[in-house]
Backbone as CSV, one residue per row, in Angstrom:
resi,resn,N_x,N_y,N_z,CA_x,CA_y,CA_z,C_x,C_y,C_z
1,UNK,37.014,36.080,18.418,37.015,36.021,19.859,35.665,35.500,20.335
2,UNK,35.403,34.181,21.548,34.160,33.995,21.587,33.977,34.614,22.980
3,UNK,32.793,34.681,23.228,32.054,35.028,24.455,31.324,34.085,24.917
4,UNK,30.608,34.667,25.760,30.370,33.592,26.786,28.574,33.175,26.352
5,UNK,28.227,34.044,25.825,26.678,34.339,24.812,26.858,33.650,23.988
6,UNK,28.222,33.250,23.159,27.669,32.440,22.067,27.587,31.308,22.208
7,UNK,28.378,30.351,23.433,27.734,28.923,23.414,26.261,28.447,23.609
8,UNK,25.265,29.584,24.063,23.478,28.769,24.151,23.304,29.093,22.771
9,UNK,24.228,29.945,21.832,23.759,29.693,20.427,23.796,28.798,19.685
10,UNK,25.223,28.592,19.862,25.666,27.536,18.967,24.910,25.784,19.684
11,UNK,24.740,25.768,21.366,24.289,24.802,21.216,22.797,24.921,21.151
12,UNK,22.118,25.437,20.652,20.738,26.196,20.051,20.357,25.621,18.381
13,UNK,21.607,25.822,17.779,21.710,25.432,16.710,22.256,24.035,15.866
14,UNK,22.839,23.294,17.100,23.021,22.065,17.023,21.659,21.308,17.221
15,UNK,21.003,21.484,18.175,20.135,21.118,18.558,18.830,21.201,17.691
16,UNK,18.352,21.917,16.690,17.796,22.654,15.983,18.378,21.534,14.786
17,UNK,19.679,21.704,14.294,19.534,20.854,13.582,20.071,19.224,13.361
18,UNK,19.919,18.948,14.491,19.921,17.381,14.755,17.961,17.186,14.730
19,UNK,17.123,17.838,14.989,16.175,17.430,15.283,15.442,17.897,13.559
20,UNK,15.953,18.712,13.160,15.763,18.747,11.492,16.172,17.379,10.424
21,UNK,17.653,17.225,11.211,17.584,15.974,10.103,16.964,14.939,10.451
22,UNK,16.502,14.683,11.900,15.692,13.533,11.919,14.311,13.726,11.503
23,UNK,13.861,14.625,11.171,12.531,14.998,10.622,12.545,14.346,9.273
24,UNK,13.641,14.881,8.842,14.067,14.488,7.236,14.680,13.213,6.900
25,UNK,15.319,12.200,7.971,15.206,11.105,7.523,14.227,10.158,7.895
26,UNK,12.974,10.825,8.642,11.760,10.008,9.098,11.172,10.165,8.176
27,UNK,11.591,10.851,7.246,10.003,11.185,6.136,9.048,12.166,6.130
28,UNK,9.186,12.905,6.602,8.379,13.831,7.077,8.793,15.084,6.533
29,UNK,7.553,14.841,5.510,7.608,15.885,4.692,6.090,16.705,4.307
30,UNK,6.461,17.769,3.567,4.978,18.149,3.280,4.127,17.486,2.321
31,UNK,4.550,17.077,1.260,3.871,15.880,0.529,3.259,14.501,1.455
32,UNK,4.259,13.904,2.300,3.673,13.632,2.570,2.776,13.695,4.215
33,UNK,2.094,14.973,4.184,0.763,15.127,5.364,0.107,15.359,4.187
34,UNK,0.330,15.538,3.064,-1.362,15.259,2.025,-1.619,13.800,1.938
35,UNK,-0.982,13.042,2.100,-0.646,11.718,2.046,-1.944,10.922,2.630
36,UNK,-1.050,11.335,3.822,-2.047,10.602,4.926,-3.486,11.188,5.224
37,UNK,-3.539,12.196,4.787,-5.233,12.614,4.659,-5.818,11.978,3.885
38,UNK,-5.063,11.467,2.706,-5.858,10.894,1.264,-6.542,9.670,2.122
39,UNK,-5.330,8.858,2.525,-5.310,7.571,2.954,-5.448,7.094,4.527
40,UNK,-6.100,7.094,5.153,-5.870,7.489,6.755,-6.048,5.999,6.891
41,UNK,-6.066,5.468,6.130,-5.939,3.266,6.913,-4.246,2.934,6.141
42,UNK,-3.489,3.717,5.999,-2.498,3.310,5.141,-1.892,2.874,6.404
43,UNK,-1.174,1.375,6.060,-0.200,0.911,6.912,1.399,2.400,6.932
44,UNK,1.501,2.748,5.300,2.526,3.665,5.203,2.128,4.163,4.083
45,UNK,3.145,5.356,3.897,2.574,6.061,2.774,4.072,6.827,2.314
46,UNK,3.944,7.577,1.031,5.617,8.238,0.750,4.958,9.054,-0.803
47,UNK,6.102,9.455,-1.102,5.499,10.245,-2.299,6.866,9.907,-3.501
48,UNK,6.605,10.065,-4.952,7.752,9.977,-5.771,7.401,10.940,-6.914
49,UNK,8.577,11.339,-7.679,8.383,12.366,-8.677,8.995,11.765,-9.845
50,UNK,8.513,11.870,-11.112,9.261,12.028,-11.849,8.791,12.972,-12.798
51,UNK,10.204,13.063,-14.161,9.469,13.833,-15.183,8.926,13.550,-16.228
52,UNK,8.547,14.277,-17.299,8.059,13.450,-18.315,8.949,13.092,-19.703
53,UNK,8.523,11.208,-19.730,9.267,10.417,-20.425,10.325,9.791,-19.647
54,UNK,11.175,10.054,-18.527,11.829,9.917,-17.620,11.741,9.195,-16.788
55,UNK,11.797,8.083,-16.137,11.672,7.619,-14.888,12.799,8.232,-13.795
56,UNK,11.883,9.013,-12.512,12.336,9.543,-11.531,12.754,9.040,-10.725
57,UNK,14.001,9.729,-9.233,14.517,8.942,-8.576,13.724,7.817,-7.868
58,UNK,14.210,6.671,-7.119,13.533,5.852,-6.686,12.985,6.446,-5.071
59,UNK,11.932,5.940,-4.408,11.563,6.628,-3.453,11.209,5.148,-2.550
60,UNK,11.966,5.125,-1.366,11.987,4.389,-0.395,11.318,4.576,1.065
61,UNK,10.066,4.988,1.044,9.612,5.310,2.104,9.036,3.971,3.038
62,UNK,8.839,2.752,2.958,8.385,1.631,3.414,8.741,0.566,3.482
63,UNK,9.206,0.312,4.829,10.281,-0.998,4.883,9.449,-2.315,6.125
64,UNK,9.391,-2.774,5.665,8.433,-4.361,6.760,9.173,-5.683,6.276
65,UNK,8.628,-6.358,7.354,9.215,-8.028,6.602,8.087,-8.357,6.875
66,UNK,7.411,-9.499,5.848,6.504,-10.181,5.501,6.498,-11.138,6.229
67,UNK,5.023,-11.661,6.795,4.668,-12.827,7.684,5.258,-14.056,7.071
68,UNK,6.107,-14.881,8.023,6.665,-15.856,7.547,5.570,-17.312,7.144
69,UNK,4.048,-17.248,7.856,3.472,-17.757,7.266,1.959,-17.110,7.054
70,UNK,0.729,-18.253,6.019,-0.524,-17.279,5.971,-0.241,-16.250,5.324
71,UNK,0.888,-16.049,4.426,1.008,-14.536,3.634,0.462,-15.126,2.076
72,UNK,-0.277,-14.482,1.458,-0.182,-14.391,-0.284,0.351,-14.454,-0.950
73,UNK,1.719,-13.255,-0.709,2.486,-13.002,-1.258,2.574,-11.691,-2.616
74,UNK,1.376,-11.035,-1.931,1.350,-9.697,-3.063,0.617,-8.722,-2.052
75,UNK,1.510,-7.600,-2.172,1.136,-6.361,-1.631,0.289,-5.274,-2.068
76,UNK,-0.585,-4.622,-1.957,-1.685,-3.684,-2.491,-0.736,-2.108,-2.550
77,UNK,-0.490,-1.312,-3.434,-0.258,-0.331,-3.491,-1.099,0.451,-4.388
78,UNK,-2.094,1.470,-3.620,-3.180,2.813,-4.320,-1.858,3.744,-4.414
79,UNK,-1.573,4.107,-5.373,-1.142,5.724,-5.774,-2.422,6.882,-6.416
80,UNK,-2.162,8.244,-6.183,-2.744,9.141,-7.173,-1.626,10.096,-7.488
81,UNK,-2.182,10.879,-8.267,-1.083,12.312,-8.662,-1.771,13.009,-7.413
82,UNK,-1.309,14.216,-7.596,-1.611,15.334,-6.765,-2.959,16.214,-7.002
83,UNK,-3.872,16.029,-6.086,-5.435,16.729,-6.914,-4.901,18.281,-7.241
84,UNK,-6.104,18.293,-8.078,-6.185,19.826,-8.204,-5.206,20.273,-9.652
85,UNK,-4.528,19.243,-9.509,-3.800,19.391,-11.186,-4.218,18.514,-12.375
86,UNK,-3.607,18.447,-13.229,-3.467,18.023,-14.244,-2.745,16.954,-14.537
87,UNK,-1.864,16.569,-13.689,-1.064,15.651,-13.960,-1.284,14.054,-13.944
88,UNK,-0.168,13.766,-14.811,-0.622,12.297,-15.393,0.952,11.584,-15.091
89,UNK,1.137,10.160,-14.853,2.103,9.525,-14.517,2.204,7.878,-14.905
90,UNK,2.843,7.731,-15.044,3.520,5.983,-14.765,3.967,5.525,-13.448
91,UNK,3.335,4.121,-12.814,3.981,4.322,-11.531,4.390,2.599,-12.091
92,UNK,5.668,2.367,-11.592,6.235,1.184,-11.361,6.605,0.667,-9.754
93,UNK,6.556,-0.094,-8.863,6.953,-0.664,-8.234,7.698,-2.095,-7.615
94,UNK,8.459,-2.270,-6.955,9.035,-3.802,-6.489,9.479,-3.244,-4.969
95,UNK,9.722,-4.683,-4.733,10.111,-5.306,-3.346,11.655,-5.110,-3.512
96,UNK,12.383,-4.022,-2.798,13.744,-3.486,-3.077,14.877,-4.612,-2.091
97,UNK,15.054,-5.863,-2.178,15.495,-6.671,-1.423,17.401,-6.308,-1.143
98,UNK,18.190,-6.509,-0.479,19.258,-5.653,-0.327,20.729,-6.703,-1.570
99,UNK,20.197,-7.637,-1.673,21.566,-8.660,-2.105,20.571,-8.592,-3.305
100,UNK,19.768,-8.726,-3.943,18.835,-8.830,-5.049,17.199,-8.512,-5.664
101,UNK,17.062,-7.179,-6.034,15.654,-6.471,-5.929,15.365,-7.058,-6.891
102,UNK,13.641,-7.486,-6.528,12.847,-7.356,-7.758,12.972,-6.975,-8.890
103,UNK,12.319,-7.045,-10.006,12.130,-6.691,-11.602,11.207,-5.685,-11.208
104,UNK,11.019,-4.309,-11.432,10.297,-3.404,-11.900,8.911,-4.153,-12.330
105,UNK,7.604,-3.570,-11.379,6.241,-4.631,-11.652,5.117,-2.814,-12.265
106,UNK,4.701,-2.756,-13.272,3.794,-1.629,-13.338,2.767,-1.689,-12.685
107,UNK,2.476,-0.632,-11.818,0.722,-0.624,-11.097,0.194,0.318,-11.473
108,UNK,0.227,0.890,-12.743,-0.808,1.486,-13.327,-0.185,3.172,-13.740
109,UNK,-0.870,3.849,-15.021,-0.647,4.859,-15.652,-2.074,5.588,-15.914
110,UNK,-2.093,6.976,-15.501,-3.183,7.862,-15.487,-2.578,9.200,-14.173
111,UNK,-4.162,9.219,-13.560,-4.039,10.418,-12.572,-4.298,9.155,-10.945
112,UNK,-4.711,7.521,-11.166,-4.588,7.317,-10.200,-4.584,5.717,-10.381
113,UNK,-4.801,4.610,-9.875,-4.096,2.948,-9.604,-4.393,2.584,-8.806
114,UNK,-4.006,1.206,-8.350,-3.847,0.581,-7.513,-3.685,-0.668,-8.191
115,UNK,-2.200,-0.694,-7.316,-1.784,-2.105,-8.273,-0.903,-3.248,-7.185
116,UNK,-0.671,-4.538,-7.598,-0.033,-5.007,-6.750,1.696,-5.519,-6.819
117,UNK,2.188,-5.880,-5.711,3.812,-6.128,-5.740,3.880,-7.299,-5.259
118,UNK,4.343,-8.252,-6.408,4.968,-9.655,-5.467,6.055,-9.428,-4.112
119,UNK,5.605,-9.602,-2.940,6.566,-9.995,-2.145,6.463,-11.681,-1.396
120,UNK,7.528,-12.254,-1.485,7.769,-13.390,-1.008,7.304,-13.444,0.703
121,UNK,6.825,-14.577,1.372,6.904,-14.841,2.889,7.782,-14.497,3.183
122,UNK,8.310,-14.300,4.471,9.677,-13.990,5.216,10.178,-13.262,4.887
123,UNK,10.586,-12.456,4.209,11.757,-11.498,3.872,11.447,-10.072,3.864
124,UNK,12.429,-9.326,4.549,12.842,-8.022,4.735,12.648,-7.248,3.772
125,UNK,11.913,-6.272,3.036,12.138,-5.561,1.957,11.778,-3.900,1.991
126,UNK,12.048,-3.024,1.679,12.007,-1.698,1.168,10.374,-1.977,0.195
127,UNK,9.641,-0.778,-0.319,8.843,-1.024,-1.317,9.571,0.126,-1.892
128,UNK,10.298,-0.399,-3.495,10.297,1.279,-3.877,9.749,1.392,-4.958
129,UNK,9.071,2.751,-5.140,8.297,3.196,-6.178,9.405,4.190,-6.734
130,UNK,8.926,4.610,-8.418,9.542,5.495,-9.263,8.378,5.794,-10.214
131,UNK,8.399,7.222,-10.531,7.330,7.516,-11.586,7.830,8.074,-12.842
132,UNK,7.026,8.294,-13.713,7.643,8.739,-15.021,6.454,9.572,-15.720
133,UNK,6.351,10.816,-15.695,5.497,11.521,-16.071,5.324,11.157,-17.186
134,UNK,3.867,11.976,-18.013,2.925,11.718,-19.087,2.322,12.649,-19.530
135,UNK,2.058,13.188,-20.597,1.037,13.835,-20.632,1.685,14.986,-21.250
136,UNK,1.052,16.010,-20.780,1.264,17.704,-20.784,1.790,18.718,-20.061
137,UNK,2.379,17.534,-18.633,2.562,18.504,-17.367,4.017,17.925,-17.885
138,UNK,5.056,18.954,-17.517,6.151,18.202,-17.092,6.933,17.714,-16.072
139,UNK,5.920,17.674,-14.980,6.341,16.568,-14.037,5.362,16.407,-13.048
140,UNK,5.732,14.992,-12.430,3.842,14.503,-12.155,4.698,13.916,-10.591
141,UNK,3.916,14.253,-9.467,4.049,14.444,-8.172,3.150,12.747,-7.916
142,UNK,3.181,12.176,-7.397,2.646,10.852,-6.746,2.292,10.588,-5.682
143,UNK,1.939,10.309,-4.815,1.518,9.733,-3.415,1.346,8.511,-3.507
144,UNK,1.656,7.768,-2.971,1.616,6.121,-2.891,1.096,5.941,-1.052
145,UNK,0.628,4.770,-0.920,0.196,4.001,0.294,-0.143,2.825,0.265
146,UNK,0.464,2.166,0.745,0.063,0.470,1.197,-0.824,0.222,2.545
């Protein structure tokens, strides 16, 4: 039986979580506000996990299209692990294009990198990173920023 009290709940709780999942598909997470402290000139920033020996899910936090002219054509990506630990990683990255991604490009293995990603002039792309732990830890936390 409802009452008349429970509709500011229920729309209490709609509301509550429509504004949760947009938190969660903006990115906004606790990994990454360590992120952006590391890096405070980062155009963007995201975090990826994997475990060790494993390459972890792919992590899509950064999407731009490249100046159609005056571009290089290679993107700067600094990753570290997570301070304060131990952990050690593999980081691979590419230009995640939607009809045909990149080849997997390595930017470096340790506790930190900076490596670069061919992206072409003009085109739309995702950056996605994946890591693959190392070491002794069994699983190594990442932060990435371009």
């Amino acid at each position: 039986m409802r009452t008349k009290s429970s509709k500011p709940a229920r729309v209490a709780a709609v509301i509550g979580t429509a504004v949760a999942l947009t938190a969660l598909s903006s990115g906004l997470t606790a990994g990454q506000a360590g992120a952006e402290t590391l890096s405070t000139f980062s155009l963007c920033s995201g975090t990826a996990t994997g475990a060790v020996a494993k390459w972890g899910p792919v992590s899509k936090h950064c999407s731009y299209t490249s100046p159609a002219s005056g571009w290089h054509g290679k993107l700067r990506v600094e990753w570290n692990t997570q301070s304060g630990t131990n952990q050690a990683a593999c980081v691979e990255a590419r230009m995640g294009k939607a009809a045909h991604p990149d080849a997997w490009q390595g930017i470096g293995c340790g506790q930190s990198g900076v490596g670069t990603v061919k992206w072409p002039a003009n085109s739309a792309s995702n950056l996605e990173v994946r890591v693959k732990g190392m070491g002794t830890s069994l699983v190594a936390n990442v932060d990435y920023f371009i």
